[in-house]
Every structure is written in C-alpha cells, then in structure tokens.
C-alpha positions as CSV (number, residue, x, y, z in Angstrom):
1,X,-31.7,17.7,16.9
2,X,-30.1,14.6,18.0
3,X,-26.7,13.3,18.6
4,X,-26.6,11.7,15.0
5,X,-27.5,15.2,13.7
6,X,-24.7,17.1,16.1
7,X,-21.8,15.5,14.9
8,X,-19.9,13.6,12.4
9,X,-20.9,10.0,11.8
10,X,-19.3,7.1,13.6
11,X,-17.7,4.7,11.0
12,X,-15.9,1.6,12.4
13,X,-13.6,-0.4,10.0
14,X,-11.6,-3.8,9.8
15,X,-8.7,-3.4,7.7
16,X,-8.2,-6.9,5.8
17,X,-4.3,-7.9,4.8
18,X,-3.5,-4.6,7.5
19,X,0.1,-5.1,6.9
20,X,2.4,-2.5,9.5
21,X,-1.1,-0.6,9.3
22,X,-0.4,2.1,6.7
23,X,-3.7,2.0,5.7
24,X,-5.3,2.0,8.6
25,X,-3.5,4.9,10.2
26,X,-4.6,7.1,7.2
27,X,-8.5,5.9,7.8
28,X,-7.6,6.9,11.5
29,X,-6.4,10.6,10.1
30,X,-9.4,11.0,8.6
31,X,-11.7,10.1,11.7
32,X,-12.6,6.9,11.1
33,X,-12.6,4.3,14.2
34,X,-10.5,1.1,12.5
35,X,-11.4,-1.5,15.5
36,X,-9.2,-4.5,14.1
37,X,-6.7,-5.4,11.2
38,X,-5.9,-9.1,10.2
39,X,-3.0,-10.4,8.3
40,X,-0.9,-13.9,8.6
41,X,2.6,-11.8,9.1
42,X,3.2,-12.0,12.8
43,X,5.8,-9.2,11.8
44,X,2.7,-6.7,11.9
45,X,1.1,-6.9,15.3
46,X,4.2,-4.7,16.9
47,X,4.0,-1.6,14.3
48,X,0.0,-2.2,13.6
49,X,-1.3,-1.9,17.7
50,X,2.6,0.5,18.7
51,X,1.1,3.3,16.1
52,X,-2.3,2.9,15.7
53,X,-5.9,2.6,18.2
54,X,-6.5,-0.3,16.6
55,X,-5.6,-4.4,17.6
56,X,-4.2,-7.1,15.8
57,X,-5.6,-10.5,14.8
58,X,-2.8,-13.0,13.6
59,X,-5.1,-14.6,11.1
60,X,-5.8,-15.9,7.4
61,X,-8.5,-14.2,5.8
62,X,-10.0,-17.3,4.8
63,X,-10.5,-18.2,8.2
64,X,-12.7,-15.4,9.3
65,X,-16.3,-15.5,9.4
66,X,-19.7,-13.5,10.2
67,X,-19.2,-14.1,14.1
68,X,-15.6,-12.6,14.0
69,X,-17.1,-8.9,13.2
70,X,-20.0,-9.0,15.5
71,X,-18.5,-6.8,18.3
72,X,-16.1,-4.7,15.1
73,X,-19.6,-3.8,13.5
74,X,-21.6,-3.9,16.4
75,X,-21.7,-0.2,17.5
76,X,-21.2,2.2,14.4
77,X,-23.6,3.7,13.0
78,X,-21.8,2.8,9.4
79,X,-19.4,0.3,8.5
80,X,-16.4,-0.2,6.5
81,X,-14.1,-3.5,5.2
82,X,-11.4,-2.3,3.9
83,X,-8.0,-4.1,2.6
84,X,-5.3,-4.7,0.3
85,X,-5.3,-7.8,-0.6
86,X,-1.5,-9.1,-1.6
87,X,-0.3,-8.1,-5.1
88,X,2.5,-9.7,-5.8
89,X,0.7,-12.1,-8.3
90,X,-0.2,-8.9,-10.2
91,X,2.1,-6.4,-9.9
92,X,4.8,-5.8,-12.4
93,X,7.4,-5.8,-10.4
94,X,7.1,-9.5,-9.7
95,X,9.5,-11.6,-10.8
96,X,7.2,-13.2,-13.7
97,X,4.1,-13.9,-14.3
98,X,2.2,-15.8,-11.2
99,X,0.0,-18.6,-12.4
100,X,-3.8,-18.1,-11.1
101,X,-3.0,-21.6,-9.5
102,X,-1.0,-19.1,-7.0
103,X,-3.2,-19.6,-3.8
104,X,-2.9,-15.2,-3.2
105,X,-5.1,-14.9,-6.1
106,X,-7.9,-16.3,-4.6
107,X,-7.8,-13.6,-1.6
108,X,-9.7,-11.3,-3.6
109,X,-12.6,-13.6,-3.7
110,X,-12.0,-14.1,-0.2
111,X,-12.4,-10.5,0.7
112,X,-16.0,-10.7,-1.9
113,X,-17.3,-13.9,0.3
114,X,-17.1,-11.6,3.8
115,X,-18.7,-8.6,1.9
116,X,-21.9,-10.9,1.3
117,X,-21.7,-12.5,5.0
118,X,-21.1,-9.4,6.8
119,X,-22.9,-6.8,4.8
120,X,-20.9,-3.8,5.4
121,X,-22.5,0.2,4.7
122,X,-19.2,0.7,2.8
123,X,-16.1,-1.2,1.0
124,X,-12.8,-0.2,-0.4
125,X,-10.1,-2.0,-2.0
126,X,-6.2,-1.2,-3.0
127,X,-3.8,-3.0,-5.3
128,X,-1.7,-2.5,-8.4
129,X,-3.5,-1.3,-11.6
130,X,-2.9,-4.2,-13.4
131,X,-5.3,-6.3,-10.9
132,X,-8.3,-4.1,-12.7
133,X,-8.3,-5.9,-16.3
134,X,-8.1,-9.6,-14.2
135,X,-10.9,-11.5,-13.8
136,X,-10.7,-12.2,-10.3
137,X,-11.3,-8.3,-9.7
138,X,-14.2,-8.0,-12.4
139,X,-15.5,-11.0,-10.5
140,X,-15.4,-9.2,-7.1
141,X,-16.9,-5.9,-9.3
142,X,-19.5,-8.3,-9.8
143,X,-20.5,-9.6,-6.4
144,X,-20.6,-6.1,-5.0
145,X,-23.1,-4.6,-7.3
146,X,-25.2,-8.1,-7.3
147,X,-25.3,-7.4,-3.3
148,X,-26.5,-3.9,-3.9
149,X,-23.5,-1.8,-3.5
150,X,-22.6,1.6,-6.2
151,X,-18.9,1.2,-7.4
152,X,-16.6,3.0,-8.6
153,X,-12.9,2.4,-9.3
154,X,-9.8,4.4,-10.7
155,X,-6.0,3.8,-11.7
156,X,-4.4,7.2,-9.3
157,X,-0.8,8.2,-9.0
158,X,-0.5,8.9,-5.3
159,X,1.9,12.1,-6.2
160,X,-1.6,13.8,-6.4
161,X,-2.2,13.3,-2.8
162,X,0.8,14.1,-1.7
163,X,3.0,11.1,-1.3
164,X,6.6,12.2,-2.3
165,X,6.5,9.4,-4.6
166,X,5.4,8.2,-8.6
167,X,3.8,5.2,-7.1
168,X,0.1,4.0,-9.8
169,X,-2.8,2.2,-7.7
170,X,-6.3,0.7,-8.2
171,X,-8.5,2.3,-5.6
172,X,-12.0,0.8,-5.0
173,X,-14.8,2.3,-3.7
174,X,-18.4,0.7,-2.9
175,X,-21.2,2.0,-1.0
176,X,-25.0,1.0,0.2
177,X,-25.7,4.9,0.7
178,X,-25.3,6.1,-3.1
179,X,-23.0,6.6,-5.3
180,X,-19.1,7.5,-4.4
181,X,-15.8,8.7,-5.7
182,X,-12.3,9.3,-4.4
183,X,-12.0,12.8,-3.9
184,X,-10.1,14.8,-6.2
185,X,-6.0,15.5,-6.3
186,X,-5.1,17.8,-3.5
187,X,-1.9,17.9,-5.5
188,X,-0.4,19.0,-8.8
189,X,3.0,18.4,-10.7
190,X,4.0,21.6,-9.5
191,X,3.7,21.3,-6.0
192,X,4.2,17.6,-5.6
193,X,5.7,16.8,-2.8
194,X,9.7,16.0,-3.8
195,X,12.7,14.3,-2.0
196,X,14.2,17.1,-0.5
197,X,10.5,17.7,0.9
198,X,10.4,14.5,2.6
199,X,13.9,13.6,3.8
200,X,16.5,15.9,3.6
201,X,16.5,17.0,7.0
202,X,17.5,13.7,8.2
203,X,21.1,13.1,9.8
204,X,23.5,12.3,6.8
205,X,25.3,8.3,6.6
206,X,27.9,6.7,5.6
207,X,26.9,3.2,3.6
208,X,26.8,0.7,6.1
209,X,26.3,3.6,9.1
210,X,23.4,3.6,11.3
211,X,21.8,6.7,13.2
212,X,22.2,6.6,16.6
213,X,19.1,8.7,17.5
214,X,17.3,6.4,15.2
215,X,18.4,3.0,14.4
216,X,15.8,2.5,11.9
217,X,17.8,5.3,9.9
218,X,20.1,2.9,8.8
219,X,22.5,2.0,5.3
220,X,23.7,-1.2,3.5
221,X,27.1,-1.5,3.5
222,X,28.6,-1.2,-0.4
223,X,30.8,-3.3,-1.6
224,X,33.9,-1.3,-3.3
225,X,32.9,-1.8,-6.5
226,X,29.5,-0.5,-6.0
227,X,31.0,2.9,-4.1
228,X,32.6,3.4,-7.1
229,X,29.6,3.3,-8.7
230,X,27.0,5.4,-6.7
231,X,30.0,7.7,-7.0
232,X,29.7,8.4,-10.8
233,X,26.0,8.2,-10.6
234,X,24.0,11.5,-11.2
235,X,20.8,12.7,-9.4
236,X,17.9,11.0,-12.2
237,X,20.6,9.2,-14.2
238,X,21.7,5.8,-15.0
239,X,24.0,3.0,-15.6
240,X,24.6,3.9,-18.8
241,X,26.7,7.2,-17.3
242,X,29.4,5.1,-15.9
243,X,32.8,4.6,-17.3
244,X,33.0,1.1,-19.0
245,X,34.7,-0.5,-16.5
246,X,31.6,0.1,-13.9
247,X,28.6,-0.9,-15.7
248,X,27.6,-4.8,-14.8
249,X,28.8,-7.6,-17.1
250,X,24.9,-8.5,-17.7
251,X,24.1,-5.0,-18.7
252,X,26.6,-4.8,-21.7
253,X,24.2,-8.0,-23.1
254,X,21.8,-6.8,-25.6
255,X,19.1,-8.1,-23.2
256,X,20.5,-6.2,-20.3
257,X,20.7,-3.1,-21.9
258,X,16.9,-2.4,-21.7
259,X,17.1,-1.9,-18.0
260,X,18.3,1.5,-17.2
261,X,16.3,1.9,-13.8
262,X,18.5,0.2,-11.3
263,X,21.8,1.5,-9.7
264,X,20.1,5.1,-9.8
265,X,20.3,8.4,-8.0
266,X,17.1,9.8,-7.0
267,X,16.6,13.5,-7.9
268,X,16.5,15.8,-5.1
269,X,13.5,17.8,-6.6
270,X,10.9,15.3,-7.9
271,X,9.2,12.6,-6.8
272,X,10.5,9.4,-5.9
273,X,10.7,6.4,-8.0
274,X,8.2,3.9,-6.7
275,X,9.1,2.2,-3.1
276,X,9.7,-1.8,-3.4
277,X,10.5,-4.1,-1.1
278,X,14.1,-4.2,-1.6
279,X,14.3,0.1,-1.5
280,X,16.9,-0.4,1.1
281,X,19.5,-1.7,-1.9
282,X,21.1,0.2,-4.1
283,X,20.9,-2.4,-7.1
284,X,17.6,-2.9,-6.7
285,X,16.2,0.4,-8.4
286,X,16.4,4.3,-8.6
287,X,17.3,3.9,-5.0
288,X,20.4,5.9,-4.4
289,X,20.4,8.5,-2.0
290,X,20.6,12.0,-3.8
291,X,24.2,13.3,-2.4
292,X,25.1,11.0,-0.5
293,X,26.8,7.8,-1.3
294,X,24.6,5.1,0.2
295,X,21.1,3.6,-0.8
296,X,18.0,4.6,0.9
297,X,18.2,4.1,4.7
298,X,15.0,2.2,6.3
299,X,13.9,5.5,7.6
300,X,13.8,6.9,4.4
301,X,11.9,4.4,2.3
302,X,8.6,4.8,5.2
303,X,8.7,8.3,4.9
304,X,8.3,8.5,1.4
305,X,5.6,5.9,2.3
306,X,4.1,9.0,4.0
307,X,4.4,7.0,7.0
308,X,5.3,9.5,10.2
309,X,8.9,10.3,10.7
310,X,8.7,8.0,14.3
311,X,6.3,5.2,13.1
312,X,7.8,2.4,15.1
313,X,8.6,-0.7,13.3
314,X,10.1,-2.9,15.9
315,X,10.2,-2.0,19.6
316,X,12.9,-0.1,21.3
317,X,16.3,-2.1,21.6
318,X,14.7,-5.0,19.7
319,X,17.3,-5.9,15.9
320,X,16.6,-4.6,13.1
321,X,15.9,-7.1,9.9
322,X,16.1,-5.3,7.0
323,X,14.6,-7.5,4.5
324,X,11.6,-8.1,7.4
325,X,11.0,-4.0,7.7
326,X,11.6,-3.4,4.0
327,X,8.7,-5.9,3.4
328,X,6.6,-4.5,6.0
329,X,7.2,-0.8,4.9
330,X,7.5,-1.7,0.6
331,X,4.2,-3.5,0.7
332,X,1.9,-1.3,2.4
333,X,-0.3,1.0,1.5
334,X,1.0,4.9,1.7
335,X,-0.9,6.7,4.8
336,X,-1.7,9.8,2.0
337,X,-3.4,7.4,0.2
338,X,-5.2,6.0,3.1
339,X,-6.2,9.0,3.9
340,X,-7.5,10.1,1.2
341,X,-9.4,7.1,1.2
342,X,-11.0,7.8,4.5
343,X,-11.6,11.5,3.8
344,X,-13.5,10.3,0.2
345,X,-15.7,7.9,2.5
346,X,-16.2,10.8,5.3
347,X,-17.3,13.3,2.7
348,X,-20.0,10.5,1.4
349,X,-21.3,9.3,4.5
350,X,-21.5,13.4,5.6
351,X,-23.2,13.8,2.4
352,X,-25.7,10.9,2.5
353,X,-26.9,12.5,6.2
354,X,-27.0,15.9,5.1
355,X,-29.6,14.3,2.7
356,X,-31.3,12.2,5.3
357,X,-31.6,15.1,7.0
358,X,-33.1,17.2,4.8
359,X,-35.6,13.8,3.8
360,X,-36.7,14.0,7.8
C-alpha cells in the first residue's frame, strides 16, 4: 500500500482576503496545510502568522499571478484557494447601497481570474447571502464550471455549526474530483451554542474598565446618559422599554421608530445577534452585555467569532485600537465556520481516494 494510501491526503491552501486569519485557522483545525494568506491590511500579518502555521503576504489580490503559487501548490497532493472576498458592497449592513463602480466589487472576478491561471483541485468562497443573486457571483459561478469544476453553494446560519451566534453566509464550494457539499449542521436550535456558553466565565467590567490579565478584554466608556440607558435595558429587549426621557430624539421620528435593534441587551441564553464591526459599542446593535452595564468588551466579540479565548490580536504590551481590532475581528470569517469548511473538503478529498482506490 503506499504512503498516499496510509494516510490522509495532504491539501495545501492560500487563503485570499485572509483578514486576522479566522478562516484559515479553522482549515488548519481541520488538517489542512494553509501555506500563505494575502490581504492589503497590514493590520493582519501580526494575528494571521502569531496564531496560525501559516505566513503573510502584504498584497492586493489583483497583483498576484501564476508564479506567486508555484512553491504554495508545489508539494500537495491537492489544492485549495480559498477567500472571502470583502463584503461591504453587499452586505446589508452597509451603509447604502455601493455602486458596482465600487472598485471591491471587482475582487470577485479577481479571485475567478487566479482560479483559471492557477488551476487549483478545489475552491471555496464566503460572503454575505445577498452576494448570491449579484451578477458578479453568477459570473464567477460561471467561470468555475466553464474551467471544469462541480459547484455547489448554500445561504447557512453558522448557529448550526456551532458559532454562538445568528450570523447568515453564502458558502461556496467547487471541486475537480466530483461533486461536493458542506457537511450537514452539527448543531440544532436546542443545543446552539448561547452567550452564557461562550463568555460568561470571563472577569466582569465596569464600562470603560479593562482586564488586567487581558487587555484585549476591554469596555467603552458610557457616557451618563447611555448608563442610564443600558440600565433600563432588558436581556433581548429594546429601545422602546425605556422611560420617555431615554429613548434618542431620532427614534421618536416616525422614520426612527422602525429601528428597534440597537441599544440592546443580548440574552444570556440564545445566540448572539450578528458581530459587526462596531460590536464594541453599545449604540451600534444588540450589543449590550447581558448583566452587566457595559457593551461587548473586544474579547468578547472574537469569541463569539469562535475565535480561541487567547487568539492574539496585537503583540504583548503593543495599544490597543479598538476600531482597528473590531475591524479585524467583525469582518472575518468565524473559525466554526472555517472549519466546517475544511472538514466538508477533507470528507471529499477522503472520499474521492477511497474511490481511486477502489478504481486501482
């Protein structure tokens, strides 16, 4: 029997727009060997290479080329190019509508044009759902199964893979080998993972206090007016609970009123709402802390990222920017979901030799 034969497949990845490397360190859980991510955010090399066997490239995807993944692709037996391409053009949480003039939504096609130089066994993709009903994504549908590849794509709430968080994305999956699928939920409404799960062991804060064992565990400061407010806010409630005198002179407009989901109390025992950018403020969403009365600390918002409770963001002793780690940490893609990614492609590639095999 040979060494193929004896034990699991070597798959070596790049990881496009890698971000702080969420989605690489969930391929990595699942035993896949991610030799490089990319992305134009110096801000990423420190968390990408501190947490992960993986380096860094500070570079625009459009700049790559076939000659930049000769050594990546070089010694696997299969390959993977995976990314996330950036979503703020599509996702609803962005302020408006962006214009397809918006140079971000021509990544996509980007990430299609390396597919078709560098020819990879396997391909996956992440983004918000409303990216699947845009033509730049039925265009890059369109140049993976002209080069060959099966597809298959699906809107998932990462609850069901355990993220402690309601958080909808378009995964992508494309194979030379045969046909594949993300694996099926390894979680159900009652047992998602909840809150309490995922950070209620953590050292309590004050607003404005900072952990000393942990300075990424970390509050905003609240002004007085807003400690009022956290203070008659209930766990999964809103706005519209508070006394008159509280509730924001733009939310007693009739075009205000529509907006219950910001200056909210996360439950204790569900899910959490989905993890933005600006998590790390408390009138910026459902972002209150259950009990306490503060806004989600920086610590908090990664974990319910799935991201490990001492995934370093910055190195030791270096300050803190929260609007800088909140982007790194809101934007990337959850390590459950990574990792289911990477199991999905393991099971295939398994699968496809188990039939090779049995072809021999």
């Amino acid at each position: 029997m040979t060494r193929r034969m004896q034990q699991a497949a070597t798959i070596r990845a790049v990881d496009l727009f890698c971000g702080a490397g969420g989605l690489t360190h969930g391929l990595e859980e699942a035993g896949i060997e991610v030799v490089f991510g990319v992305d134009v955010d110096p801000a990423c090399k420190y968390p990408f290479e501190a947490n992960n066997r993986a380096t860094f490239s500070l570079k625009a995807v459009e700049e790559l080329t076939r000659s930049d993944f000769a050594d990546a692709f070089g010694g696997g037996e299969f390959t993977l190019l995976a990314g996330c391409a950036p979503c703020q053009p599509f996702s609803t949480y962005s302020q408006g509508w962006s214009s397809p003039k918006d140079s971000r939504w021509n990544l996509l096609g980007c990430f299609g044009k390396l597919v078709e130089q560098t020819r990879p066994d396997l391909v996956t993709m992440e983004n918000v759902p409303r990216l699947e009903k845009q033509d730049v994504f039925k265009d890059f549908v369109g140049v993976l199964l002209k080069a060959g590849y099966e597809v298959s794509h699906t809107v998932v709430n990462c609850a069901d893979y355990g993220l402690p968080q309601q958080r909808r994305r378009l995964v992508l999956l494309a194979s030379k080998l045969g046909p594949i699928e993300l694996i099926k939920p390894t979680n159900q409404p009652d047992n998602y993972v909840t809150v309490r799960d995922a950070i209620e062991d953590l050292p309590p804060l004050d607003a404005g206090g900072v952990c000393k064992a942990d300075p990424l565990h970390q509050a905003c400061s609240l002004s007085p007016l807003n400690l009022k407010r956290i203070r008659a806010s209930k766990p999964g409630g809103t706005w519209r609970d508070w006394d008159e005198s509280l509730v924001a002179d733009c939310h007693k407009k009739k075009s205000g009123k529509t907006y219950p989901g910001v200056y909210g109390r996360m439950s204790w025992d569900e899910c959490a709402p989905t993890v933005t950018t600006q998590y790390y403020g408390f009138g910026n969403g459902r972002f209150g802390h259950p009990e306490q009365d503060r806004a989600l600390s920086l610590r908090e918002g990664a974990i319910l990222q799935s991201f490990p409770p001492d995934y370093q963001f910055v190195p030791d002793g270096a300050p803190i920017y929260r609007k800088s780690i909140g982007r790194l940490i809101g934007n990337a893609v959850p390590v459950k979901l990574g990792e289911a990614i990477g199991r999905s492609i393991v099971r295939h590639v398994a699968a496809f030799e188990r039939k090779a095999k049995r072809a021999a």
